[in-house]
N, C-alpha and C positions, 0 to 999 in steps of 0.2 A: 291341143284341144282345150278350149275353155269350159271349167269345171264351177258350178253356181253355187253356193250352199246359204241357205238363208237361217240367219240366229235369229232374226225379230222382224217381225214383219205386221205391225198394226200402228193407232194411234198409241200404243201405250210405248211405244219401241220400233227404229228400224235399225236394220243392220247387214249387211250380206258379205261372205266372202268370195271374192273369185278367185280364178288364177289361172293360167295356161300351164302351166309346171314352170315356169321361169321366174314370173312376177305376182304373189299372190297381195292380193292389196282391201282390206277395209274398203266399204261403199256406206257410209252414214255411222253414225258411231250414238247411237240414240237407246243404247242399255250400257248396263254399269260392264265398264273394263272385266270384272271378275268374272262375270257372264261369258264375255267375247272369251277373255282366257280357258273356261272350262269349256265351251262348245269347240273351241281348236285342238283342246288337250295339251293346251298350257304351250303350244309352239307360238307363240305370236312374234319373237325375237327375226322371224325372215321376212315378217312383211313389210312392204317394199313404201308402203304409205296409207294414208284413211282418205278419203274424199268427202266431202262435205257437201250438201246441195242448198244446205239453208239454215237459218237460227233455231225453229222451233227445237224443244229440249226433246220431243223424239227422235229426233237426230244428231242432236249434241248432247246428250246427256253424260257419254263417257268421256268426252273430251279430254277432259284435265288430266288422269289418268293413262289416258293414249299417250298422251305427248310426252307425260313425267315414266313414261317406259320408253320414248326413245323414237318413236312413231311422229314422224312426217305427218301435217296433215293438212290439206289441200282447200282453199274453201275462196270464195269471190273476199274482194275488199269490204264490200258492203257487209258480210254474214260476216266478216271479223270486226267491223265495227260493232256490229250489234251485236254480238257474242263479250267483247270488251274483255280481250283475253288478251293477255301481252305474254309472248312464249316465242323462242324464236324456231320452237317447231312450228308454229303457224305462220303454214305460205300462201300468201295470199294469190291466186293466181285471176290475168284475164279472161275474159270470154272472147272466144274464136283465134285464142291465138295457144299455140301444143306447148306441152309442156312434155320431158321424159320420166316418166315411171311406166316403162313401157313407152307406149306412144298416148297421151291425152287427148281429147279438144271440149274445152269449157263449153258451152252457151247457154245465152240467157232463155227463160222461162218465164210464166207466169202465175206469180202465186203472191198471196198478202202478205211478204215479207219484204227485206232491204234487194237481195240482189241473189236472186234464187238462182243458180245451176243445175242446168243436163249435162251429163257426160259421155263424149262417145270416146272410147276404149280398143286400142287397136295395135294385136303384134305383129312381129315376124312371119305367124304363119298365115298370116295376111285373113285373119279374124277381128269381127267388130263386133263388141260389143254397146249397144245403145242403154245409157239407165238414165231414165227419167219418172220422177215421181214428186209428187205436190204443188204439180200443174195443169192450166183447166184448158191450155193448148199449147201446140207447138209450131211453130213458123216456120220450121227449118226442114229440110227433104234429105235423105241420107242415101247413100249408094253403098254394094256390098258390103249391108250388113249382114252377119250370120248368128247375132245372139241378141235377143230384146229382154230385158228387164225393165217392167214397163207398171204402172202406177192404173187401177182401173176400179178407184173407187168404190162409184156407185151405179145406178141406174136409174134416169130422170122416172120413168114411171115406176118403180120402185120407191123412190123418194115421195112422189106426191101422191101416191096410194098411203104411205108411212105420215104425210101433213093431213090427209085428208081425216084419216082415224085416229088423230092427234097425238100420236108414237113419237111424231117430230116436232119441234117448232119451228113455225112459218119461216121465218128469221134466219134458221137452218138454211131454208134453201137456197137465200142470196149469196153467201158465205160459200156453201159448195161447190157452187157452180161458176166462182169467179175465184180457185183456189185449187178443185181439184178435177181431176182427169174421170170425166164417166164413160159409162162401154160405150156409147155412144160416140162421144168424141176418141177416143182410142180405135175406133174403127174407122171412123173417116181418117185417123192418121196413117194407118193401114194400107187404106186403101191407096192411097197417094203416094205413096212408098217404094221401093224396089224390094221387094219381098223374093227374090229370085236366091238367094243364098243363104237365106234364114233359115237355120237349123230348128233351135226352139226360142217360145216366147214361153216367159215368167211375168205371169199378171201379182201385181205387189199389190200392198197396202190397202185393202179390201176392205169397207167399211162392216162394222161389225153388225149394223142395221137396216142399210139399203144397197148391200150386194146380194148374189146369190151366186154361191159358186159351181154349182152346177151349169148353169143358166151362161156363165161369161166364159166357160171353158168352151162349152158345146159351141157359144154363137162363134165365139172365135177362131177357133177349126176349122168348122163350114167356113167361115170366109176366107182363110187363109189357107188351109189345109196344111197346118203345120206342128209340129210338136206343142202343146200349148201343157201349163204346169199352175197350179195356183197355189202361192205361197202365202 
């Protein structure tokens, strides 16, 4: 059974643990190591690796740290060039081709960075987990998945009610909406989907001024009827 725990979950920090009870593995490493250390309770010495999805310092922020403990850590060629981190913990992997910690599969995404990854995450007991976040779509179509950890920003009319009373800059909105994942587009990802074995969905990385999380849990339900959780 795949078990979700989130240490950070905003612009200022992401970070999540999962595991099945066999493979527990870092998903973004974007707070400080000592952080990650005290929300585990100091066990970090089993995890099996970190996964990386992109450069910005919310999700590399612990890096250095990670690795000088011992910690594998997973990331595209592109986000290790732009990271300019030379450690031969950093493994640079491709997109669409698996790698084992557990079972992996990279691919690419869309966001303002070098070479952005999703990962879909898959064991023995023939559970999938999907995480994607700091992406404004996805190309890709997935078959029995049963665990979504999933990126749901904002909300376009949210946002331009927040430009219109000048809460936001204009300039915002270009940036957002070619960077990041809103309810909006997350429902049409949804919907297009195999939603037939999804257990729960984990809506991530919620902006602190054009979400609402009442609002993205309820619509998400209704459309999916399915465990939904906001981190």
């Amino acid at each position: 059974m795949i078990d979700i725990k989130t240490l950070a979950s905003s612009s200022k920090g992401n970070c999540y643990h999962i595991t099945d009870g066999q493979t527990p593995l870092l998903l973004e490493a974007g707070i400080n190591f000592r952080e990650i250390r005290k929300a585990l309770k100091f066990n970090t010495s089993s995890l099996a690796g970190c996964l990386v999805t992109h450069e910005h310092g919310d999700h590399t922020k612990g890096i250095k740290d990670v690795v000088k403990a011992g910690i594998n850590v997973y990331m595209s060629p592109g986000t290790k060039e732009a990271l300019n981190i030379e450690h031969h913990r950093i493994k640079p992997v491709e997109a669409k081709k698996q790698f084992q910690i557990g079972t992996v599969l990279p691919f690419d995404v869309e966001h303002d960075v070098n070479e952005p990854y999703g990962f879909l995450l898959a064991n023995q007991a023939v559970e999938k987990l999907l995480f994607a976040t700091d992406t404004f779509y996805i190309r890709y179509k997935f078959k029995g998945l049963t665990h979504l950890l999933l990126e749901c920003n904002y909300s376009k009319d949210i946002l331009d009610e927040k430009i219109l009373e000048g809460l936001v800059p204009q300039m915002m909105r270009k940036r957002l909406i070619r960077s990041h994942f809103s309810l909006e587009n997350v429902k049409e990802f949804l919907r297009v989907n195999d939603l037939t074995k999804v257990e729960e969905i984990h809506l991530i990385h919620l902006s602190d001024s054009n979400s609402d999380e009442e609002r993205f849990k309820r619509e998400i339900q209704e459309l999916t009827g399915k465990l939904v959780y906001i981190e």
